[in-house]
PQR file of N, CA, C, O and H, with PARSE charges and radii, in Angstrom:
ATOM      1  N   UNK A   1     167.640 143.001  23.071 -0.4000 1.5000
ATOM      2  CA  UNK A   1     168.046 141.805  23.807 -0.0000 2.0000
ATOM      3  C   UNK A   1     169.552 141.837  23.997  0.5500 1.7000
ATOM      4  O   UNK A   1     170.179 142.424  23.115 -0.5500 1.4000
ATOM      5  N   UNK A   2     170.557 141.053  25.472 -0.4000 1.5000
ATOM      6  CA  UNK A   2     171.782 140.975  25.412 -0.0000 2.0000
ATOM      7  C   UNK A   2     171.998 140.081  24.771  0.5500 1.7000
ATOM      8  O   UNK A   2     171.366 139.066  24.480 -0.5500 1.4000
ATOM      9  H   UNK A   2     170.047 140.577  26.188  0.4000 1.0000
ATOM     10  N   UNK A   3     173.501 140.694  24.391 -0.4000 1.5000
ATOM     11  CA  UNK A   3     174.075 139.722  23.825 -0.0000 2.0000
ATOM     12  C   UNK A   3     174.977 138.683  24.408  0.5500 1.7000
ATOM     13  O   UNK A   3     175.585 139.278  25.298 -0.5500 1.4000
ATOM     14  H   UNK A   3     174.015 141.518  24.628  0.4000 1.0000
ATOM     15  N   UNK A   4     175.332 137.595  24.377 -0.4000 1.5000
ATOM     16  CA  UNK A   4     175.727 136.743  25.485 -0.0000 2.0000
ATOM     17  C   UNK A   4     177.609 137.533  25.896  0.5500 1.7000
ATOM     18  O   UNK A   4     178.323 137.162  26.828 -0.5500 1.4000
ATOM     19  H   UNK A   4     174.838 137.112  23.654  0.4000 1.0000
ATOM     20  N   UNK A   5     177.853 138.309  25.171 -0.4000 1.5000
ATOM     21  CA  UNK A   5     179.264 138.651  25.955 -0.0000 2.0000
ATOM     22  C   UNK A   5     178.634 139.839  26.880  0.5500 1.7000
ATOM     23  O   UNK A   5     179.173 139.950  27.981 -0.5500 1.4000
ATOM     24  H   UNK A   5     177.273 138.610  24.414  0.4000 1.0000
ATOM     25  N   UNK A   6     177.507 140.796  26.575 -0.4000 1.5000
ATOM     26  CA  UNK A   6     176.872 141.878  27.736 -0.0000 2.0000
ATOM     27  C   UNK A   6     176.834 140.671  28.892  0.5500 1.7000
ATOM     28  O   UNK A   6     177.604 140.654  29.853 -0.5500 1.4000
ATOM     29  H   UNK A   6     177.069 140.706  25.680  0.4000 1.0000
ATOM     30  N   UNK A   7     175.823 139.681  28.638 -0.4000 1.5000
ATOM     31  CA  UNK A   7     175.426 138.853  29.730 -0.0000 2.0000
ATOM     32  C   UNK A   7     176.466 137.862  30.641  0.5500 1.7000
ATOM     33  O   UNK A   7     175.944 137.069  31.424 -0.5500 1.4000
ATOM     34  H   UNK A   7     175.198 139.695  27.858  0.4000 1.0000
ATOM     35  N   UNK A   8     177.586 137.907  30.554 -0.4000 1.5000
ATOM     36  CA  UNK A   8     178.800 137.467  30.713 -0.0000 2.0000
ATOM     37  C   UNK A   8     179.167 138.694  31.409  0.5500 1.7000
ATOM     38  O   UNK A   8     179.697 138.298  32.447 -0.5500 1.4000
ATOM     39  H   UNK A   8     178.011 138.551  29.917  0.4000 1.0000
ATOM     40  N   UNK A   9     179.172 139.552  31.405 -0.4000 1.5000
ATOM     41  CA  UNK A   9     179.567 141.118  32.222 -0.0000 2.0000
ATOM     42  C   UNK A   9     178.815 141.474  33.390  0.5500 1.7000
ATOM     43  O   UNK A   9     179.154 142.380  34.151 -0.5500 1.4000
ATOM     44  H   UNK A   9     178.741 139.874  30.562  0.4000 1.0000
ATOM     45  N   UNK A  10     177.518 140.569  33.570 -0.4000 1.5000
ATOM     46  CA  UNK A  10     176.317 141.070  34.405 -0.0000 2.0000
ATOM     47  C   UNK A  10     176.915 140.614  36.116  0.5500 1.7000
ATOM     48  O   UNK A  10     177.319 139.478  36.367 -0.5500 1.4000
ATOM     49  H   UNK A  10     177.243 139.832  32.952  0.4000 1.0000
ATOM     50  N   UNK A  11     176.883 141.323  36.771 -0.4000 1.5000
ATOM     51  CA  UNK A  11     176.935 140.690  38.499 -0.0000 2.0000
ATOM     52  C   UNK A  11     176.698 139.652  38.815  0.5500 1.7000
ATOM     53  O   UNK A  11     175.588 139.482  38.310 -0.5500 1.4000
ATOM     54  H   UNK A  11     176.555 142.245  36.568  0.4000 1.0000
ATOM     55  N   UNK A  12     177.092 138.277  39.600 -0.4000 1.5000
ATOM     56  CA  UNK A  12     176.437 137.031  39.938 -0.0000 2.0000
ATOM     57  C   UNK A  12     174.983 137.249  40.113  0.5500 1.7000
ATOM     58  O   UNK A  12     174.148 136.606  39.477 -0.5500 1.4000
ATOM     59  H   UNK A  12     177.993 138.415  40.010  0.4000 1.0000
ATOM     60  N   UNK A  13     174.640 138.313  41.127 -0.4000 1.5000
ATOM     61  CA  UNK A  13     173.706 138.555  41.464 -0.0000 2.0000
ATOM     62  C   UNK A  13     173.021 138.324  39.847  0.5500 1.7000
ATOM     63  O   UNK A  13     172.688 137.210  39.443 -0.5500 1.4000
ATOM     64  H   UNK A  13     175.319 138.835  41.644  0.4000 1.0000
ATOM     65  N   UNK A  14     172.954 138.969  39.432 -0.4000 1.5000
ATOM     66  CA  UNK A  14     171.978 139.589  38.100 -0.0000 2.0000
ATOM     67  C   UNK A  14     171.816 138.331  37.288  0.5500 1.7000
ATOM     68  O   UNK A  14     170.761 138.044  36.721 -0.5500 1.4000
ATOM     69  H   UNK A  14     173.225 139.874  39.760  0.4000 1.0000
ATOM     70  N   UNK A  15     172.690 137.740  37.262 -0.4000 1.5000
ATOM     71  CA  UNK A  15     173.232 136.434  36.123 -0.0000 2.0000
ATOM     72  C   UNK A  15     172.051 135.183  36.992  0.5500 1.7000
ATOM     73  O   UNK A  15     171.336 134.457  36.301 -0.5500 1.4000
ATOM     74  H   UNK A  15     173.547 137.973  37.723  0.4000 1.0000
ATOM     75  N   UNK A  16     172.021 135.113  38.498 -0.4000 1.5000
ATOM     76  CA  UNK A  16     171.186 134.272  39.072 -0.0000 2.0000
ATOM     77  C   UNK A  16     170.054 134.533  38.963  0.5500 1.7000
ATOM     78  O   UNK A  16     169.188 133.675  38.787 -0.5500 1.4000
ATOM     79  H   UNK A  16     172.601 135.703  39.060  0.4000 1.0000
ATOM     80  N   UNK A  17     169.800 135.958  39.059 -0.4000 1.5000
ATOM     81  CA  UNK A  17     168.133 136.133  38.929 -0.0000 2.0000
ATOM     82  C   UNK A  17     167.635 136.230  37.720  0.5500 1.7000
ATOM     83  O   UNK A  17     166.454 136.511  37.516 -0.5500 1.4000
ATOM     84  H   UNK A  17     170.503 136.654  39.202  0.4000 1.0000
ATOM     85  N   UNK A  18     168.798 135.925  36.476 -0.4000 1.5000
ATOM     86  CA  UNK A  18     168.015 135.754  35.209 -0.0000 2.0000
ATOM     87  C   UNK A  18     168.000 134.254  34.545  0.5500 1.7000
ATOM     88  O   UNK A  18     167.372 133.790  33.594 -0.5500 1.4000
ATOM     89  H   UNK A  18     169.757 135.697  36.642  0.4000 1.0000
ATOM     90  N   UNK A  19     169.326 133.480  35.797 -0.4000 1.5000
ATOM     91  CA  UNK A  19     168.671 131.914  35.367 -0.0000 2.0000
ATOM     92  C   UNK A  19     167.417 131.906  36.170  0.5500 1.7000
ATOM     93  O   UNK A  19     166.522 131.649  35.366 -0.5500 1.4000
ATOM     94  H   UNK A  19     169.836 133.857  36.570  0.4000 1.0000
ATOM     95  N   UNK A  20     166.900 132.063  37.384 -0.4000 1.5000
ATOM     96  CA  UNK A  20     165.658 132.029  38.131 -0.0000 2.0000
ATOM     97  C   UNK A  20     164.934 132.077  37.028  0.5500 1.7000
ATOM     98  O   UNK A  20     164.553 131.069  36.432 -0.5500 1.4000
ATOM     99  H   UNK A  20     167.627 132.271  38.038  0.4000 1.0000
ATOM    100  N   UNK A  21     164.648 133.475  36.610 -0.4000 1.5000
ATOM    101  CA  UNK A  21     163.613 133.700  36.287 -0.0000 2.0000
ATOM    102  C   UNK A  21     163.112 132.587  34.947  0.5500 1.7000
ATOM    103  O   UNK A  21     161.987 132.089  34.919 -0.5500 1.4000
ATOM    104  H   UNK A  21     164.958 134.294  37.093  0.4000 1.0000
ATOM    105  N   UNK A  22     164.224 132.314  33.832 -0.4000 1.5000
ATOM    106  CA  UNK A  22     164.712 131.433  32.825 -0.0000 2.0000
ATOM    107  C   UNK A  22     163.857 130.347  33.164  0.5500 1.7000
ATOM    108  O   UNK A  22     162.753 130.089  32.683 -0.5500 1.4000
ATOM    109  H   UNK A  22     165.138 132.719  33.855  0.4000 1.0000
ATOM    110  N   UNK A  23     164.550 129.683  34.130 -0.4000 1.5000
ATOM    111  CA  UNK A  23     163.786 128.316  34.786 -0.0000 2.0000
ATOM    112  C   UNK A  23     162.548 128.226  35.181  0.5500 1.7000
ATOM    113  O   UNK A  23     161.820 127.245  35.030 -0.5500 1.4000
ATOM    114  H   UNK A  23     165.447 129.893  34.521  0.4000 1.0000
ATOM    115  N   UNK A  24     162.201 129.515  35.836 -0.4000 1.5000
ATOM    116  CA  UNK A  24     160.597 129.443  36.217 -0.0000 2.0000
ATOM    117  C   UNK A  24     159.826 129.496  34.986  0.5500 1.7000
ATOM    118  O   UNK A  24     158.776 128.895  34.755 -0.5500 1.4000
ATOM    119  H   UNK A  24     162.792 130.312  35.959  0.4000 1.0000
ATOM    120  N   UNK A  25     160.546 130.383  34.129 -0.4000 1.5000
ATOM    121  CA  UNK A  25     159.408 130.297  32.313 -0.0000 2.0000
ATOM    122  C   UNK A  25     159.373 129.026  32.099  0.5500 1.7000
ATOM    123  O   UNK A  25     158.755 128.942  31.038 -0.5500 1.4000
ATOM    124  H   UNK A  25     161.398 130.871  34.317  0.4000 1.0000
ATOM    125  N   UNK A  26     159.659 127.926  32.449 -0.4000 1.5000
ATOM    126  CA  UNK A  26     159.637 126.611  31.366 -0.0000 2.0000
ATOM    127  C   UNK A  26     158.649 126.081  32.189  0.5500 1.7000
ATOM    128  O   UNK A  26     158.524 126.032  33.412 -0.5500 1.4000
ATOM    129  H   UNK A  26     160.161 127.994  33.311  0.4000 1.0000
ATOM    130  N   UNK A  27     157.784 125.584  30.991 -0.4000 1.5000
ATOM    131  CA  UNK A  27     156.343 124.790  31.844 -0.0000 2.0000
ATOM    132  C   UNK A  27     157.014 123.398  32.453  0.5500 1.7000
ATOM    133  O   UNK A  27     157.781 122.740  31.751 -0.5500 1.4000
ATOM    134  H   UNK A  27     157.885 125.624  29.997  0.4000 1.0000
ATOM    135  N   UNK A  28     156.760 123.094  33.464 -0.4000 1.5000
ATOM    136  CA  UNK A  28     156.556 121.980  34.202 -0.0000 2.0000
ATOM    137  C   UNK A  28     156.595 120.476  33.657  0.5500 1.7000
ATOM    138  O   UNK A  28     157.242 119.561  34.165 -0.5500 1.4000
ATOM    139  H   UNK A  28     156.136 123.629  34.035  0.4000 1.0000
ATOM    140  N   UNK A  29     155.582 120.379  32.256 -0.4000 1.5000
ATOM    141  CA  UNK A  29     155.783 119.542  31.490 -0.0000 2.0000
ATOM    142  C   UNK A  29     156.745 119.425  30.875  0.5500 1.7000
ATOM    143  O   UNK A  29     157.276 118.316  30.925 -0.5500 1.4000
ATOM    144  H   UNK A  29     155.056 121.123  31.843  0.4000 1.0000
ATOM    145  N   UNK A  30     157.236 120.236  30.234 -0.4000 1.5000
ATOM    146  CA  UNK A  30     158.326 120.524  29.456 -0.0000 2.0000
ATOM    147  C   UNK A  30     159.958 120.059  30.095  0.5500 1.7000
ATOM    148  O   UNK A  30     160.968 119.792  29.444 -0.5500 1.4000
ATOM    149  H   UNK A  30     156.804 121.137  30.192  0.4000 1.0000
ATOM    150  N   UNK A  31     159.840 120.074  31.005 -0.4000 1.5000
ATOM    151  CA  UNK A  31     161.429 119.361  31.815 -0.0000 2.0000
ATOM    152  C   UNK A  31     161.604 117.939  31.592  0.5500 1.7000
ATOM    153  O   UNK A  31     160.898 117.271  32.347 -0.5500 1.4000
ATOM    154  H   UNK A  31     159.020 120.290  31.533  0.4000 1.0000
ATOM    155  N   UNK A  32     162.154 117.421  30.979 -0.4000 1.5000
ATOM    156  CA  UNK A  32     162.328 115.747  30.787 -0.0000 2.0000
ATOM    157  C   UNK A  32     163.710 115.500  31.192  0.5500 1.7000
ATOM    158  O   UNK A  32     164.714 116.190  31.016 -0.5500 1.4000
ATOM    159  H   UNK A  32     162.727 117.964  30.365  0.4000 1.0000
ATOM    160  N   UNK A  33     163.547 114.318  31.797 -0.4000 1.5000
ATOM    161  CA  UNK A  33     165.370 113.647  32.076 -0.0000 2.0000
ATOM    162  C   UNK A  33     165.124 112.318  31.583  0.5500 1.7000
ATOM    163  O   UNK A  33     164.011 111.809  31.450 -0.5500 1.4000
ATOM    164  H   UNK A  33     162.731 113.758  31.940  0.4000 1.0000
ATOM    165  N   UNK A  34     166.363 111.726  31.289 -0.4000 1.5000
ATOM    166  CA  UNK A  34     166.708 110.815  31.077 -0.0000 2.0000
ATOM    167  C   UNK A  34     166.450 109.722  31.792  0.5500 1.7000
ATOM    168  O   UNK A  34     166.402 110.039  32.981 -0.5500 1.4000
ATOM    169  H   UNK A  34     167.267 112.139  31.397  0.4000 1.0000
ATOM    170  N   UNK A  35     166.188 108.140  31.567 -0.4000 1.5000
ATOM    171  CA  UNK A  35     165.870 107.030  32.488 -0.0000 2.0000
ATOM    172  C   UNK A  35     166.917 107.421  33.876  0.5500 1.7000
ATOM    173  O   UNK A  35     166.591 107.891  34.966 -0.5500 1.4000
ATOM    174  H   UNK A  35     166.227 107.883  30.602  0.4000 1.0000
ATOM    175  N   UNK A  36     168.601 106.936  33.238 -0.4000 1.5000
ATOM    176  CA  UNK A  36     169.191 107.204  33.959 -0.0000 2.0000
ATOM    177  C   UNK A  36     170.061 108.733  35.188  0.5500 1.7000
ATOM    178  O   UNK A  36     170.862 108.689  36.122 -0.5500 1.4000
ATOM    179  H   UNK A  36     168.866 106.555  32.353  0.4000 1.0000
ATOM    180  N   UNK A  37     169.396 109.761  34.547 -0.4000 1.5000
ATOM    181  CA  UNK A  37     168.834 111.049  35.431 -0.0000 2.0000
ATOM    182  C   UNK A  37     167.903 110.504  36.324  0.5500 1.7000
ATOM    183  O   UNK A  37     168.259 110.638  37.494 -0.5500 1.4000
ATOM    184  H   UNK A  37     168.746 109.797  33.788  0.4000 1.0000
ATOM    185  N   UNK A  38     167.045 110.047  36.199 -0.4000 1.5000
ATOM    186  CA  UNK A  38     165.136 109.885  36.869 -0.0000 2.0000
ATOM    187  C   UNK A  38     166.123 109.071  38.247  0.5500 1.7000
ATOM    188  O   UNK A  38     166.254 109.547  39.374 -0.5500 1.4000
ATOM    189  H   UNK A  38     166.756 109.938  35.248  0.4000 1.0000
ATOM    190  N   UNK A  39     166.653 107.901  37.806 -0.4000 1.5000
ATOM    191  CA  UNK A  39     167.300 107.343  38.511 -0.0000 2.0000
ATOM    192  C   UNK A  39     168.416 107.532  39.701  0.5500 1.7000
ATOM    193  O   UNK A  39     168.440 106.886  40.749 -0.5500 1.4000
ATOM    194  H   UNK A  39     166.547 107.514  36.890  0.4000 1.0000
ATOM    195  N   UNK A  40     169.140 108.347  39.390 -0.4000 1.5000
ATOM    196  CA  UNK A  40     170.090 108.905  40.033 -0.0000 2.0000
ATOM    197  C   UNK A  40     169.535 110.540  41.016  0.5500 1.7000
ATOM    198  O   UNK A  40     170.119 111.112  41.937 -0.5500 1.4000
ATOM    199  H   UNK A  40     169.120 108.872  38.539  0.4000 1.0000
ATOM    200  N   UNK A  41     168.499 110.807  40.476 -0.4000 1.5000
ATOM    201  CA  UNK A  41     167.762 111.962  41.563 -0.0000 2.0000
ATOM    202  C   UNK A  41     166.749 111.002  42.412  0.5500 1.7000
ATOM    203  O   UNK A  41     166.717 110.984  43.642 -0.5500 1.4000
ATOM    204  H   UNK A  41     168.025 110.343  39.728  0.4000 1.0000
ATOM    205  N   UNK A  42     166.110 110.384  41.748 -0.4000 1.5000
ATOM    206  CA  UNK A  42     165.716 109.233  43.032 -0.0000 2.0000
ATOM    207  C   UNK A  42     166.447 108.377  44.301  0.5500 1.7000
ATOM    208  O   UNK A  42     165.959 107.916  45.333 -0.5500 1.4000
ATOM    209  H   UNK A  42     166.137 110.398  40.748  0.4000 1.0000
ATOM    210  N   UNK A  43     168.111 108.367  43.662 -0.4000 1.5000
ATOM    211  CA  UNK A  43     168.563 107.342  44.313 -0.0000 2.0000
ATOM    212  C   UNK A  43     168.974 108.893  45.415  0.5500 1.7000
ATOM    213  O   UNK A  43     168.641 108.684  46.582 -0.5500 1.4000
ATOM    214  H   UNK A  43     168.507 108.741  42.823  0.4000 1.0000
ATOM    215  N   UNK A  44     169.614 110.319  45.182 -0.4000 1.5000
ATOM    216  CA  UNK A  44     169.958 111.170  45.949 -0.0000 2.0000
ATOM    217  C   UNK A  44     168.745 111.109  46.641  0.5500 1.7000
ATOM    218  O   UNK A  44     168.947 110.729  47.794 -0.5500 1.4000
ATOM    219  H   UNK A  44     169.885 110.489  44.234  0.4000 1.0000
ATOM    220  N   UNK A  45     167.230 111.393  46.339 -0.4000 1.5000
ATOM    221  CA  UNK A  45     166.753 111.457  47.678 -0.0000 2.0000
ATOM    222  C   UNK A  45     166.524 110.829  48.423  0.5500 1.7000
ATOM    223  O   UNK A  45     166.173 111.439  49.433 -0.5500 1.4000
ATOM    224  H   UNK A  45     167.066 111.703  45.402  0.4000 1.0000
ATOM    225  N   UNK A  46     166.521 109.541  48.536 -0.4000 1.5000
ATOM    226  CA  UNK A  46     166.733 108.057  49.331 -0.0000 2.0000
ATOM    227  C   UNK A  46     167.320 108.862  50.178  0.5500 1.7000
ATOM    228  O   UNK A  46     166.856 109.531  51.102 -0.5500 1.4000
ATOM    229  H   UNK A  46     166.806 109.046  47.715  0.4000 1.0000
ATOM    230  N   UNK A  47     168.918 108.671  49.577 -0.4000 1.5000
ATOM    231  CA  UNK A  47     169.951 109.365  50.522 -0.0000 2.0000
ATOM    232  C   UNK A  47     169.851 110.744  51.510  0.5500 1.7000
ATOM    233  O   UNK A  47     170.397 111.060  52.567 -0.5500 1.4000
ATOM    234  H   UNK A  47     169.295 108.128  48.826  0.4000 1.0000
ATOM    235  N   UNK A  48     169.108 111.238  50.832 -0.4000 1.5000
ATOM    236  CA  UNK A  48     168.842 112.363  51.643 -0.0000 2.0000
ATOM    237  C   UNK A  48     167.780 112.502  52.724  0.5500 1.7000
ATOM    238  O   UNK A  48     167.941 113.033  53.823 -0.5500 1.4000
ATOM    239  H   UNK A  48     168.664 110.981  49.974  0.4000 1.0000
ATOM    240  N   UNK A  49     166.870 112.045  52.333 -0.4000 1.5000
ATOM    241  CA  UNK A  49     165.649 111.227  52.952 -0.0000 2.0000
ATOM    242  C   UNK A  49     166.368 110.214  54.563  0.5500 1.7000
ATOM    243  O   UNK A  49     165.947 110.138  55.717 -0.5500 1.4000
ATOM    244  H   UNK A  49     166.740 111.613  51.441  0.4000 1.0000
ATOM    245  N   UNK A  50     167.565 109.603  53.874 -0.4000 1.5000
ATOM    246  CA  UNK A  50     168.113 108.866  55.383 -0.0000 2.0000
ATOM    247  C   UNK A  50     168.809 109.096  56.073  0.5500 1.7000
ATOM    248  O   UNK A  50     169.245 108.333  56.934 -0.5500 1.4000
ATOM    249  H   UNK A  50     167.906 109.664  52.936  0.4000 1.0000
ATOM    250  N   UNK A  51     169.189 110.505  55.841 -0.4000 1.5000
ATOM    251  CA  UNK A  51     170.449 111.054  56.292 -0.0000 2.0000
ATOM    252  C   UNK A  51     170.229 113.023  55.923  0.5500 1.7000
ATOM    253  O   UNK A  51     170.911 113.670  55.128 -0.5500 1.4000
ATOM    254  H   UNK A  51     168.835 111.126  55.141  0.4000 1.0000
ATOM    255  N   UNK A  52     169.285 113.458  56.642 -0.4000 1.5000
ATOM    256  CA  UNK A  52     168.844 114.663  56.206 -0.0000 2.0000
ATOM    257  C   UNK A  52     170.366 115.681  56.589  0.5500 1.7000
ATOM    258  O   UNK A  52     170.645 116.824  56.230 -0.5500 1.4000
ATOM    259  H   UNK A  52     168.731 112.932  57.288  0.4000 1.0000
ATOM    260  N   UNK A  53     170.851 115.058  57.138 -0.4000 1.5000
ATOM    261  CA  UNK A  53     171.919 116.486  57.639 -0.0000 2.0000
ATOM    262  C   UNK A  53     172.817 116.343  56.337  0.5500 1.7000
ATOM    263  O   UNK A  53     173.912 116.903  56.386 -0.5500 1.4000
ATOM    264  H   UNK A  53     170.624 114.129  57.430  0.4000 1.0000
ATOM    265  N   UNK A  54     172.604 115.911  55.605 -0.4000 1.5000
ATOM    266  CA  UNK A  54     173.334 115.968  54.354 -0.0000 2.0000
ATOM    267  C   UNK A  54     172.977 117.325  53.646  0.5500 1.7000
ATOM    268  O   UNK A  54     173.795 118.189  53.331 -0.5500 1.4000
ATOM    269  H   UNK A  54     171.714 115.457  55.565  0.4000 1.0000
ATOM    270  N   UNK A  55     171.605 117.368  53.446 -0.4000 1.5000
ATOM    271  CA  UNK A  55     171.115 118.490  52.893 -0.0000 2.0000
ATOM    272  C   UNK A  55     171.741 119.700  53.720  0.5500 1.7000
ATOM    273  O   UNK A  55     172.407 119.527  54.741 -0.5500 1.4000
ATOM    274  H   UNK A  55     170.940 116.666  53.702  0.4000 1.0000
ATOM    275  N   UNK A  56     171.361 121.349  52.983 -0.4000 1.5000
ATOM    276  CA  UNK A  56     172.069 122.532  52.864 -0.0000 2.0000
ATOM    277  C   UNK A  56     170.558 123.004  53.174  0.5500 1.7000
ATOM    278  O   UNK A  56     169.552 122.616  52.580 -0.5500 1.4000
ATOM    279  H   UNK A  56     170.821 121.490  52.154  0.4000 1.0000
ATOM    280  N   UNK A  57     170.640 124.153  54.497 -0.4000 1.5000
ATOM    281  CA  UNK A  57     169.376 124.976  54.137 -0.0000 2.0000
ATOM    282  C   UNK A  57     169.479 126.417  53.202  0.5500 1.7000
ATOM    283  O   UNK A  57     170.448 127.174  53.245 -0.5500 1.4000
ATOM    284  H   UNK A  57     171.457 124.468  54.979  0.4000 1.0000
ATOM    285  N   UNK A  58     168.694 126.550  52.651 -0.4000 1.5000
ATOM    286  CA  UNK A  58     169.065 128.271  51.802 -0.0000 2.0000
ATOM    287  C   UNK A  58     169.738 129.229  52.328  0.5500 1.7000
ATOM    288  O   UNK A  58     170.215 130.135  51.644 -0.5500 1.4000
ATOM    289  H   UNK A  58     167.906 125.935  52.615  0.4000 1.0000
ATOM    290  N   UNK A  59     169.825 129.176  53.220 -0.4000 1.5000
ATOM    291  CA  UNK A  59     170.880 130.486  53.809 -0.0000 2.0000
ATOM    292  C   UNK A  59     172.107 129.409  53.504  0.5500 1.7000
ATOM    293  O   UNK A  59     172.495 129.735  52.382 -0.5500 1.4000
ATOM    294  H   UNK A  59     169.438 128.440  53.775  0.4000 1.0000
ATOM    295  N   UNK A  60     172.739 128.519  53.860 -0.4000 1.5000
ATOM    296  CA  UNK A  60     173.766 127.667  53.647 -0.0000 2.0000
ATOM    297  C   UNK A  60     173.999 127.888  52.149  0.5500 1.7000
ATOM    298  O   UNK A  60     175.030 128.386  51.697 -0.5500 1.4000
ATOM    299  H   UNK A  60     172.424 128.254  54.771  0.4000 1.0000
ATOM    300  N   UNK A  61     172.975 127.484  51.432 -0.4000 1.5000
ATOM    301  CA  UNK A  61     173.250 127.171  49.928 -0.0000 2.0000
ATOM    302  C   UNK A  61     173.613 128.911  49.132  0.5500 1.7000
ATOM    303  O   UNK A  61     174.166 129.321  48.112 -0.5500 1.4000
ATOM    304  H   UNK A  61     172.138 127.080  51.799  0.4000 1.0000
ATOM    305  N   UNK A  62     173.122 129.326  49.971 -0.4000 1.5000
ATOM    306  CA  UNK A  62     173.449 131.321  49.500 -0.0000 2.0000
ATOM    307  C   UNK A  62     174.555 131.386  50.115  0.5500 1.7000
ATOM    308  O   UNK A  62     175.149 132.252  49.473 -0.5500 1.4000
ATOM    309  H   UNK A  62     172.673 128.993  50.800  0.4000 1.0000
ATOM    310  N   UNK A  63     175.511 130.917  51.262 -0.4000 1.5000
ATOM    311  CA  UNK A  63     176.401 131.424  51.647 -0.0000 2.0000
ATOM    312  C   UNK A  63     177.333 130.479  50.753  0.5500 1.7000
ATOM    313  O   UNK A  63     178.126 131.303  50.297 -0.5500 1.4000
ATOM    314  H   UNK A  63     175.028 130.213  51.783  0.4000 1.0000
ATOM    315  N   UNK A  64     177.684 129.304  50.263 -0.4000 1.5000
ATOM    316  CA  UNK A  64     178.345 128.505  49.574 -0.0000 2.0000
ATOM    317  C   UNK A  64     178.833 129.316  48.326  0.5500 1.7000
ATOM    318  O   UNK A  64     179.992 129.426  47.926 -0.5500 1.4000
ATOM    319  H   UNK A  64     177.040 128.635  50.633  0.4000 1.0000
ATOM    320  N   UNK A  65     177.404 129.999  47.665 -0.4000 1.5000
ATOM    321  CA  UNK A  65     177.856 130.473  45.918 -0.0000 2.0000
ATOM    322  C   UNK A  65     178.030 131.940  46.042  0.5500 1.7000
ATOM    323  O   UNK A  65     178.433 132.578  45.069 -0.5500 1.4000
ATOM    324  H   UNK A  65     176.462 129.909  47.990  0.4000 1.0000
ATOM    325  N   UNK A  66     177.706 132.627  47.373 -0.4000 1.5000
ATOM    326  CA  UNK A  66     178.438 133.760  47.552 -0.0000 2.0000
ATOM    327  C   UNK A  66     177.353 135.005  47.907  0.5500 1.7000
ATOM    328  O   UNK A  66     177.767 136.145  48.114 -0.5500 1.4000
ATOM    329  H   UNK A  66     177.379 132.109  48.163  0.4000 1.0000
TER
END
């Protein structure tokens, strides 16, 4: 296994596709937020929901982090 200073050395690239993958291992159930989290991602998609050009499409959101 790395050790977190190897994993600190790894390419963006490499470093993203091992939070991906990270995130996809966690069951579904298992993600909990807070009242006030629950709240504040509800209140963003309102917002986003009324005002879609706010949102980023994936090519946008890939060209932003590089």
């Amino acid at each position: 296994m790395s050790t977190g200073a190897e994993l600190t050395k790894l390419p963006v690239a490499d470093k993203l596709a091992l939070i991906d993958a990270l995130w996809a291992s966690i069951p579904e159930a298992e993600i909990t937020a807070s009242d006030a989290q629950w709240q504040e991602a509800q209140s963003r998609l309102r917002e986003l929901m009324a005002n879609p050009s706010l949102g980023l499409t994936y090519e946008q959101l890939k060209a932003r982090l590089g």
